[in-house]
LUMFIVO-166700 format. One record per residue (C-alpha): z, y, x. Coordinates in steps of 0.25 Angstrom, whole numbers, padded with zeros to 4 digits, always signed. Layout:
! LUMFIVO-166700
ZYX...
END
This chain:
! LUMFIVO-166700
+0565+0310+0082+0562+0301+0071+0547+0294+0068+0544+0307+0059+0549+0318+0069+0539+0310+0079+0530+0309+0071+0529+0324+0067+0529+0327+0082+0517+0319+0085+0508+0325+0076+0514+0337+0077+0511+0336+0094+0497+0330+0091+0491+0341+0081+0497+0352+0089+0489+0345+0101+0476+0344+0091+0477+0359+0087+0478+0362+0101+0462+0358+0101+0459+0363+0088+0463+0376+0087+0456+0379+0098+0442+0372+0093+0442+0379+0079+0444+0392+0084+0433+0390+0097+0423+0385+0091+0422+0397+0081+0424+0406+0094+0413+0399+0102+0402+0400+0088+0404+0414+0088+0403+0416+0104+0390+0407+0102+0386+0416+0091+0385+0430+0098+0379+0421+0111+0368+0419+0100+0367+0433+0095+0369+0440+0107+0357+0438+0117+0361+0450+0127+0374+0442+0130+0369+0427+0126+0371+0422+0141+0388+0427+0141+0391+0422+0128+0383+0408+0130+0391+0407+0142+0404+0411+0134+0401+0400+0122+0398+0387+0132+0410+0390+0140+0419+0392+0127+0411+0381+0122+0415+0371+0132+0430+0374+0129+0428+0372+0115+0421+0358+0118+0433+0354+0127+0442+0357+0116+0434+0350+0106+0432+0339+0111+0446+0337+0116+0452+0342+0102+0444+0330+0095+0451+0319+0101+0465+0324+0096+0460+0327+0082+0455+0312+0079+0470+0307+0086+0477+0317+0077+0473+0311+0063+0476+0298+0068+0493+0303+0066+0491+0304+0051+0490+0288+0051+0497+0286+0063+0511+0294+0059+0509+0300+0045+0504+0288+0038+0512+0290+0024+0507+0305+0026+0492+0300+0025+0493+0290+0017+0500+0300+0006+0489+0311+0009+0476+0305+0016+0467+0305+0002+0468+0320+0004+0472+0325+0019+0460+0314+0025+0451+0323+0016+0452+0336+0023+0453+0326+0036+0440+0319+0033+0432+0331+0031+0437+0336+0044+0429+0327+0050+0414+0325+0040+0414+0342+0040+0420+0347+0054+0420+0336+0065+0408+0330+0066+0401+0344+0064+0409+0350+0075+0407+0338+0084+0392+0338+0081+0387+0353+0083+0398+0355+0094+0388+0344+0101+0378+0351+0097+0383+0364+0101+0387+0360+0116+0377+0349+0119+0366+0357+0115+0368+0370+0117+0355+0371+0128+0348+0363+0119+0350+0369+0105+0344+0383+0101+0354+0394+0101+0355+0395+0086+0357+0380+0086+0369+0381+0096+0376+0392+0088+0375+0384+0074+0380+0372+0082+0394+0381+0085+0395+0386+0074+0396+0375+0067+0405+0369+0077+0414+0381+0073+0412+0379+0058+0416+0364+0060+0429+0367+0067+0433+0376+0055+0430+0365+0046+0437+0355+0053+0451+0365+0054+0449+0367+0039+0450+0353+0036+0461+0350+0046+0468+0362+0041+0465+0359+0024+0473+0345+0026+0486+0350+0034+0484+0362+0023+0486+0352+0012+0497+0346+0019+0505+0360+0016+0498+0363+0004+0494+0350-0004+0486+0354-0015+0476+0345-0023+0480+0331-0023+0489+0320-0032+0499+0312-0028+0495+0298-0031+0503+0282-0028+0510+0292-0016+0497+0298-0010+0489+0312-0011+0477+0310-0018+0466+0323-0016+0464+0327-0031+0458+0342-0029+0450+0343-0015+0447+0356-0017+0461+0363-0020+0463+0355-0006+0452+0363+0001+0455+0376-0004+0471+0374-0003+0476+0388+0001+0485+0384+0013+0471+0376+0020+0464+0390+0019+0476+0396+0026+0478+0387+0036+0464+0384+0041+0465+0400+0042+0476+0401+0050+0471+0390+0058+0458+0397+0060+0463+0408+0066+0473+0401+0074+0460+0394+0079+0452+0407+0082+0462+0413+0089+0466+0400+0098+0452+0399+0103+0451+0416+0105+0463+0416+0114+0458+0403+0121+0443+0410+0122+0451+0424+0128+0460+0416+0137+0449+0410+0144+0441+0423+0145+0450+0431+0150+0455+0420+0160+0439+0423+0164+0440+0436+0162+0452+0437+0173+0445+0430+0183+0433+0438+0180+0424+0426+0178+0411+0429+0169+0415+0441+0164+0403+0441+0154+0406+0430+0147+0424+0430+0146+0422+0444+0143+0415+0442+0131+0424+0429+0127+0436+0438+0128+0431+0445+0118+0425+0437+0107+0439+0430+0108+0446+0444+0105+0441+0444+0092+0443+0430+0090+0458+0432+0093+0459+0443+0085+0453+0438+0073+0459+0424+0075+0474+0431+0076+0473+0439+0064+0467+0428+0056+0477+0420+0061+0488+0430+0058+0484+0431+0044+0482+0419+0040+0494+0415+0046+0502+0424+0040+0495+0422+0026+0500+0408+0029+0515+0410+0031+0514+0417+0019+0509+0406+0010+0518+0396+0016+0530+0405+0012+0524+0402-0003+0521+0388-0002+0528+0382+0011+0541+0392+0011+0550+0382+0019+0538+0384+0030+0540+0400+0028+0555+0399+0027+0555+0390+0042+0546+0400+0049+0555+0412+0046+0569+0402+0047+0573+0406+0033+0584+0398+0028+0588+0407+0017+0580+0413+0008+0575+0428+0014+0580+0440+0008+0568+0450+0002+0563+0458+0011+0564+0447+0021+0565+0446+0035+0557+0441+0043+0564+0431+0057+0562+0435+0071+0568+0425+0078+0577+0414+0073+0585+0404+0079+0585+0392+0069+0597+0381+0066+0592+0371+0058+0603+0363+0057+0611+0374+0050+0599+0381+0044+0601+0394+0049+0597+0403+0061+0607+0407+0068+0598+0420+0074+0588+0426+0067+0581+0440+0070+0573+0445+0056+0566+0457+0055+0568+0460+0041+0557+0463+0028+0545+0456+0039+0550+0442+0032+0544+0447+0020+0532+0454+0024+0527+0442+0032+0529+0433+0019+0526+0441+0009+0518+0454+0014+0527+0461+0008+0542+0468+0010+0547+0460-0002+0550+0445-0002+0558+0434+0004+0557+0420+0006+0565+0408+0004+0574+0400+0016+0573+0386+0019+0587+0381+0013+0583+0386-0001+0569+0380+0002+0574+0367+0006+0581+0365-0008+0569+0369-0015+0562+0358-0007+0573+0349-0011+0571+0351-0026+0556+0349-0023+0554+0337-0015+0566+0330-0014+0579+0330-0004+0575+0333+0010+0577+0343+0021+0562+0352+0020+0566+0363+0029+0558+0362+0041+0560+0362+0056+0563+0380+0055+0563+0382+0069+0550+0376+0072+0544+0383+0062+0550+0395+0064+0547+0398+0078+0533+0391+0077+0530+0403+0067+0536+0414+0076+0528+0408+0090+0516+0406+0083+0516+0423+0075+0521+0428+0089+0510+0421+0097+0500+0426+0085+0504+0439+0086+0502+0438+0101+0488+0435+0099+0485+0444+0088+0489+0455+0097+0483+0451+0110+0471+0448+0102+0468+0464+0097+0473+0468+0109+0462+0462+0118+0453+0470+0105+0461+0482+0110+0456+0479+0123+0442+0478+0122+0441+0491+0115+0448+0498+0122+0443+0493+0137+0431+0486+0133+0425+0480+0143+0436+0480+0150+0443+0471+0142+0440+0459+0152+0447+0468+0163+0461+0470+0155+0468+0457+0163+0482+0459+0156+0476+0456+0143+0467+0443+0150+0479+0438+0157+0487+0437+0143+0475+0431+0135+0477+0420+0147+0489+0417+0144+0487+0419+0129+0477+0406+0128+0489+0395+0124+0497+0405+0114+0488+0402+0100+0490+0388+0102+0504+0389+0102+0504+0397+0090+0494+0388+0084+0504+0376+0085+0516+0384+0082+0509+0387+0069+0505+0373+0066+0521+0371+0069+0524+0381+0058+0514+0375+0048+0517+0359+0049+0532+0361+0053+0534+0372+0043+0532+0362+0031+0541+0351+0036+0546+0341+0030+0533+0340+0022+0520+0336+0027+0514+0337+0015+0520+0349+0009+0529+0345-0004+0523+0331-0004+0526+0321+0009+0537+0324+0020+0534+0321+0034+0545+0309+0033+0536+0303+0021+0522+0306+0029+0525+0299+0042+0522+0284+0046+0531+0272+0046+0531+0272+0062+0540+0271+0072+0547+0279+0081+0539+0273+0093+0526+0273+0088+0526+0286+0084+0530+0289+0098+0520+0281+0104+0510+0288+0096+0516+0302+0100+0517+0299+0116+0502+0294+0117+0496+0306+0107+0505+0314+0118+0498+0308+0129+0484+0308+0123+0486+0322+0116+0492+0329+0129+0479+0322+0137+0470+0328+0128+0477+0342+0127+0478+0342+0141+0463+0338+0144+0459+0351+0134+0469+0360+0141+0463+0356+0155+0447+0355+0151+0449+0367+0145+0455+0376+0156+0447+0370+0167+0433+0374+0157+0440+0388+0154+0444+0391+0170+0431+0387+0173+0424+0398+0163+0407+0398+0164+0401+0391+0172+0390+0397+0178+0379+0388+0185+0372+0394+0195+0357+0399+0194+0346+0390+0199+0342+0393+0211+0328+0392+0218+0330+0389+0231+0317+0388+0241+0317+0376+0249+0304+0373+0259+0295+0363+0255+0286+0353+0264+0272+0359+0267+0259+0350+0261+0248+0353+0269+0250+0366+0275+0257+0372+0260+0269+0378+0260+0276+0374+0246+0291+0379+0243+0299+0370+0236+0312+0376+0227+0325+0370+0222+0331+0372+0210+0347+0373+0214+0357+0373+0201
END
């Protein structure tokens, strides 16, 4: 491994260790508005769904607050390892990156205060608007996050100038078509992160028949969560694999292993066992005609392979090998749409449920025992599909403009691997800390204090009167 495969590695491990964080924050704090909201409206039940929002509430805060530490560490790489990468983009990608922090930080930081520290001390419409834009700021802050990367695979108003990108139409840069698909994806990916995590811990609850009440209630809002969050996820998804076959078709060629260019109808592969070396697979399982109807909607039309690609990428920019790592990319798609697909159908299956059992719902323990296990799997598929996405448009980093070798800083080899072994420590510390925090708070569930009490207790008697004396007991 050379200073650039380290390199890569490093930031690779590090954002998949931040998004662990902030998938989970975007999607939560939208969950938690809208439990706050029907805790607002619904007065008959106000008590169950107060109870449910602060103990949700307090997750959210551990997360947060954990989450922050490995954001600011994380913008530090671009100086640290990719130097000539920021020095050839930083007049455009610190915009988006700078207004990340004016627009979305300091409001999520000040009414998440707000929100938490005053919630016995503001008035109930005060503590809902406080969320609520709490929620809104997350969105913000994972469209300006998602809007840079974006640009990075789509580069769309700017000039090449003395060897740097200079920002020459802000707004194409704001309404670039692959930002909008993204931060779609990315949102639903979000909801359905923090649904799963909201239904594992309810029926962990539910199983133990701890407040009933409230979990029971949870589970649900977090059913329709997951199953609006899987489907908007599917979609937009599936819009994006489609769009890459247009304007990234090497990424589109690695995640189905093409390395020939597809008959029409094509096929679509099953599984695959990949030899890059030779640039062949040596197995390959296709169903056929489901290649085309996933890139094309359509019974008609192929797509081209990766050899042929790599010499139009060789007239384009230059001699170079642009094919990237297949098999990474290829079984990162095929985890990440089978553990989708998972979701999606546990999610309108527990709808199924409640229909047909109603209240009984809470009692199905099968279906409880799965969402249990069922509370690390869109993680995983969250950070097989950011493998897909960044690998997928290897060698590049930004797409058609700077390779990954031209980005990278003039470091060593040992100091890249000084920097990689004590983010490691300090990351897997942090991780670690979140993992623990949040299972002891989430085993623990509501907390309920006990109600004062009056106890009598005899008092001296002043001159023949008999005065009884109370203690309060909490």
């Amino acid at each position: 491994m050379d200073v650039v495969e380290l390199s890569r590695f490093q930031f690779a491990s590090t954002s998949i260790f931040h998004f662990f964080f902030v998938s989970l924050t975007v999607g939560l704090a939208f969950l938690i508005a809208v439990m706050e909201t029907i805790a607002y409206v619904r007065e008959d039940r106000r008590h169950v769904y107060e109870k449910m929002t602060n103990f949700f509430g307090h997750l959210f805060l551990i997360n947060f607050a954990v989450g922050v530490v490995t954001g600011i560490v994380q913008e530090f790489q671009f100086g640290m390892n990719w130097s000539e990468y920021s020095d050839f983009v930083g007049n455009i990608f610190g915009v988006p990156l700078a207004l990340e922090v004016l627009m979305a930080f300091f409001l999520e930081s000040t009414f998440i205060g707000l929100w938490w520290f005053g919630k016995d001390r503001l008035k109930p419409w005060m503590r809902l608007g406080s969320i609520w834009l709490v929620a809104i700021g997350t969105q913000i802050s994972a469209f300006w996050i998602v809007l840079a990367n974006a640009w990075m695979h789509h580069p769309v108003g700017y000039e090449v100038v003395e060897g740097q990108a200079r920002l020459t139409d802000f707004g194409a840069v704001v309404f670039n078509y692959k930002a909008w698909l993204y931060f779609a994806h990315v949102q639903g990916s979000a909801w359905v992160v923090a649904a799963f995590f909201v239904l594992g811990i309810s029926a962990y609850h539910l199983l133990r028949r701890q407040d009933t009440d409230v979990y029971s209630a949870s589970l649900r809002i977090g059913l329709v969560f997951a199953a609006i969050g899987t489907v908007f996820s599917v979609v937009s998804g599936h819009t994006e694999a489609q769009v890459a076959r247009e304007d990234q078709p090497m990424k589109f060629a690695a995640m189905e292993a093409q390395w020939e260019t597809s008959d029409s109808p094509a096929p679509w592969s099953l599984v695959a066992f990949i030899d890059e070396e030779a640039q062949e697979n040596s197995f390959n399982v296709e169903i056929p005609i489901v290649g085309s109807v996933l890139a094309y909607n359509s019974f008609e039309g192929r797509y081209e392979g990766l050899i042929p690609l790599n010499e139009e990428y060789q007239e384009l920019y230059g001699e170079g090998d642009y094919i990237p790592p297949v098999a990474w990319v290829y079984w990162s798609f095929r985890i990440m749409v089978a553990i989708g697909s998972l979701l999606l159908a546990t999610a309108f299956l527990g709808l199924f449920l409640w229909w047909r059992r109603k209240r009984g719902l809470e009692e199905t323990r099968w279906f409880l025992r799965a969402l249990v296990l069922f509370i690390p799997l869109p993680w995983i598929a969250n950070f097989t599909g950011w493998i897909v996405t960044e690998m997928g448009r290897q060698p590049f980093m930004v797409y058609g403009l700077l390779t990954v070798e031209e980005g990278v800083s003039p470091n060593t080899f040992g100091e890249v691997l000084a920097g990689l072994v004590g983010l490691w420590v300090v990351y897997l510390a942090l991780i670690g800390l979140d993992i623990y925090l949040l299972s002891v708070t989430a085993r623990a569930g509501i907390h309920r204090k006990p109600e004062a009490q009056l106890v009598a207790a005899p008092a001296p008697d002043y001159e023949g009167v008999g005065l009884q004396g109370y203690e309060r007991r909490n």
